[in-house]
N, C-alpha and C positions, 0 to 999 in steps of 0.2 A: 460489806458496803454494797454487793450487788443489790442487795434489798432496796435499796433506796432507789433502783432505775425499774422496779417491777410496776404494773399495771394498777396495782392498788393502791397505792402513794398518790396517783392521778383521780384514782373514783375518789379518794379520801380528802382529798385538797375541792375538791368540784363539789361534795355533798358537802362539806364543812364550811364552802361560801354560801352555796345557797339556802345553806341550814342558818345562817347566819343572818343572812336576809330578811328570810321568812320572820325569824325573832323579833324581826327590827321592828316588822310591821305589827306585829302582836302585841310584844311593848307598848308602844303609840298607841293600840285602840284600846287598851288593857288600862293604861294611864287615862286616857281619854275619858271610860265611861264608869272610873274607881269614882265611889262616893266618901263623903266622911264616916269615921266611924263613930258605930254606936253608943250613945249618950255624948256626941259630940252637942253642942249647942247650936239651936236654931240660929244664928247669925251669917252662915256662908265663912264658918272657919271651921277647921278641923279640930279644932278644941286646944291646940298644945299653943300654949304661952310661953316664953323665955324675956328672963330679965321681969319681969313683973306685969310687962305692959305691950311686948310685943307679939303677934297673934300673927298666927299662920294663915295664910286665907285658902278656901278652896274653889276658887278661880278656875273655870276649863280650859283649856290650852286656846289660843286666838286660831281660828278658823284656815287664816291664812297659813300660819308656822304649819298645822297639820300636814294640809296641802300640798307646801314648800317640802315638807320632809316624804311623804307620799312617790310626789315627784322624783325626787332623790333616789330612792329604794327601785323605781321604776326602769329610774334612767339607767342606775347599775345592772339590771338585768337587760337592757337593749344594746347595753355595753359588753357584758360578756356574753352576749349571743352572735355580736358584732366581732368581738376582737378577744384576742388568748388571754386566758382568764381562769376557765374551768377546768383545770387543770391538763392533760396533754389535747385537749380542744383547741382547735385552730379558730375557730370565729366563721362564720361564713364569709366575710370580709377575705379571708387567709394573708393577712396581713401580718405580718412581723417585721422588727426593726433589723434585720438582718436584707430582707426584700427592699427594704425601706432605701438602707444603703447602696446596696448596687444599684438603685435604679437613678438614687443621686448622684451616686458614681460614673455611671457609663452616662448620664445628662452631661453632667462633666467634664466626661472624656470627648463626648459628643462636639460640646462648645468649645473646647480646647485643640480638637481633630486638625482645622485647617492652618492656626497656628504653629503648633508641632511638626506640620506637613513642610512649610518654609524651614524649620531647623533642619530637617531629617539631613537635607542637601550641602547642611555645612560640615568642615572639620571643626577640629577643637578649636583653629586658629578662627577659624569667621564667626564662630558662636561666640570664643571669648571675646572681639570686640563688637558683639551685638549686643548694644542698652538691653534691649527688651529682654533676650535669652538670657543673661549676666540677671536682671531683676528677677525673675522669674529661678533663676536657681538659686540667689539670694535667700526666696521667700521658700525654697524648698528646704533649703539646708539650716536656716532659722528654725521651721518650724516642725522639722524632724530629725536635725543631727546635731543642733547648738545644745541639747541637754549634755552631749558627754563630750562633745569639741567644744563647747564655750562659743557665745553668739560672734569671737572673734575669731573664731578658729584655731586657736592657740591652742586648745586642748589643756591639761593639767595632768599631774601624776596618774600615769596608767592610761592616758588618753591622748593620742598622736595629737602632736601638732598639725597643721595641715598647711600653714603659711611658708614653710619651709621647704627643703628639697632633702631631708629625710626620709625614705620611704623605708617598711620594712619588707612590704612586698614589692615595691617597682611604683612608681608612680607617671607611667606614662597610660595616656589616654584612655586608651584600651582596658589600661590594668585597672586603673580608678572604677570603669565601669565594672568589669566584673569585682570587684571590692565591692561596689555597693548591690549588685544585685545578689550576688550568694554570698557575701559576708568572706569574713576571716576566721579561723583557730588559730590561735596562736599560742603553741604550746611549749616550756621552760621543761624538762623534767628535773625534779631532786637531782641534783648529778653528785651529792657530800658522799654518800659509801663509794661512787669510782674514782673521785680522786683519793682518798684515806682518811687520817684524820683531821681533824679542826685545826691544827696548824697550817695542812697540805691546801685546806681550803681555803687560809687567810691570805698562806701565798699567793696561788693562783687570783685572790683579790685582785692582789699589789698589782701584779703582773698584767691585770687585764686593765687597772689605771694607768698602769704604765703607758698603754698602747695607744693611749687617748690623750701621752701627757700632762695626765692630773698628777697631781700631786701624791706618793705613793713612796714607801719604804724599797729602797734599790736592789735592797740585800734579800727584802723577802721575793722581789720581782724576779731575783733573776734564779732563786729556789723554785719559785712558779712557772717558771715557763716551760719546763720539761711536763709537767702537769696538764698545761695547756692542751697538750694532744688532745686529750677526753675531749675537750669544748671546739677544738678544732673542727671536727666533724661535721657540725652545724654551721659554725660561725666563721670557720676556714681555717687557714695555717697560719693567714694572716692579721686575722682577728674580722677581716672586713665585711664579714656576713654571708648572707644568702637569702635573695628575694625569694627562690623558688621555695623555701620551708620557713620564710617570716623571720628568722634569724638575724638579730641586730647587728648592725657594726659598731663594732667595739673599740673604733680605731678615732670616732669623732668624739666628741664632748655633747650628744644628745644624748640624753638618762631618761628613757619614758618610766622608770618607776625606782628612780631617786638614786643619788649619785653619793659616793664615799666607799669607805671601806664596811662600814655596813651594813649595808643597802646591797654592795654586790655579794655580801657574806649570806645575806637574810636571801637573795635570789637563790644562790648556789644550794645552801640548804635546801629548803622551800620549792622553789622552781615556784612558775606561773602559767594559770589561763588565762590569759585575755581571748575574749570572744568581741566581733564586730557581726551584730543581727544581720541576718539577710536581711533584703527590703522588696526583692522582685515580686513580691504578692504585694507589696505596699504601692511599688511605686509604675508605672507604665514603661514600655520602655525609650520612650519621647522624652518621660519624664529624668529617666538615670542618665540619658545624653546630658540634657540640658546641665542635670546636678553636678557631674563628671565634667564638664567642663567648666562649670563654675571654681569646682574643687582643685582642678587641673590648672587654670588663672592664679587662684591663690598661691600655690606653692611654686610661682612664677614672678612672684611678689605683686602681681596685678599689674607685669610691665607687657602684660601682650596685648591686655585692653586698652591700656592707655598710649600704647605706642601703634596706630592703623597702619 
């Protein structure tokens, strides 16, 4: 694969357009000034008939079309002398849509600066009942976190809810921010060879519906819960979790990746990554306040905005 980032890939893409070019114009004058051929008939056609009666003419290209395609050919060489093209050739423009972006970017940030400056000074409580902050995280979390929360925040299998007071890591203010600025791992391992076999695993199922109250075989829960130690670890003695390593609680009736004796069978097997993207290269960090408090509102059921 190295080959393909060496310097000659670049001469070869750069002579290959303008070898290209050159063609185009050659073509054109080559058509241009082709006559009919030989023992064609004096009439202005090139001789070849089809269907009996229809007759090919040898007509010159209109003056104008030439021109028009001329110009064409021209403009594409003003073009790649301007802007990247020939291959690792910058343009003398130096223009790239990576420049292009930050400079729309920090515009931006620029016109957004003294706005942001009014939030900086609030807590979570004055921003969530400020209109304009509340819209404004709306529009961030619409249009960068409703693909795996859902535009309602509700989330779906495998994807937190957010309206709720579930959290796996902690959802107080502070914590939301650093959530979204360096993201989550959130990692299950296979834990089936430490408890033993397929039976030992269906128990410890029961036993962890048990703790939630669902609905669960009593006989096999209470084979499982000596078990339980293994999952302890993580999850506690008491099933009730651990924010500081993402670790669910096991004690409520929230199933971020499906509920039954299945579903916990298919985890314990299997185990799970869930990842939450970092955003602090995406987002400013005026901007993670504002969103953090948005998302802080929600799983508050939105009684902090509506209650001043």
């Amino acid at each position: 694969m190295s080959d393909f980032f060496s310097s000659g890939w670049s001469i070869f893409v750069a002579a290959a357009t303008v070898v290209s070019l050159m063609a185009c114009l050659v073509l054109l004058f080559a058509a241009a000034r082709r006559r009919a051929p030989s023992g064609a008939v004096d009439d202005n056609t090139t001789g070849h008939v089809w269907d009996e009666d229809l007759r090919e003419m040898n007509n010159p290209l209109p003056r104008w079309w030439m021109i028009l395609f001329v110009i064409t050919v021209l403009f594409a060489f003003a073009y790649l002398a301007l802007y990247p093209g020939l291959g690792s050739h910058d343009g003398s423009l130096n223009w790239s849509s990576r420049s292009q972006y930050e400079t729309e970017q920090a515009r931006a940030s620029a016109t957004m600066a003294p706005l942001y400056a009014r939030f900086a000074s609030m807590d979570e409580t004055a921003l969530a009942r400020d209109t304009q902050a509340m819209g404004i995280g709306e529009r961030l979390f619409i249009n960068n976190c409703a693909t795996c929360h859902g535009s309602d925040a509700r989330g779906s299998k495998g994807f937190p809810n957010l309206t709720d007071n579930d959290w796996l890591w902690g959802g107080s203010f502070a914590t939301i921010q650093q959530t979204i600025a360096e993201g989550r791992n959130g990692v299950m391992p296979p834990m089936a060879a430490a408890l033993g076999n397929s039976d030992d695993v269906r128990n410890v199922a029961h036993y962890v519906l048990s703790l939630s109250g669902s609905p669960h075989d009593s006989v096999a829960a209470q084979l499982g819960k000596p078990k339980f130690a293994v999952c302890a670890a993580c999850h506690g003695a008491d099933g009730k979790g651990n924010p500081a390593l993402g670790a669910a609680n096991l004690t409520d009736k929230v199933w971020l990746h499906g509920w039954g004796e299945q579903a916990v069978v298919a985890m314990v097997n299997g185990g799970k990554n869930n990842v939450m993207p970092a955003h602090a290269a995406r987002f400013s960090a005026e901007q993670i306040r504002v969103l953090a408090a948005y998302v802080w509102n929600l799983s508050q059921g939105g009684k902090v905005a509506n209650n001043p």
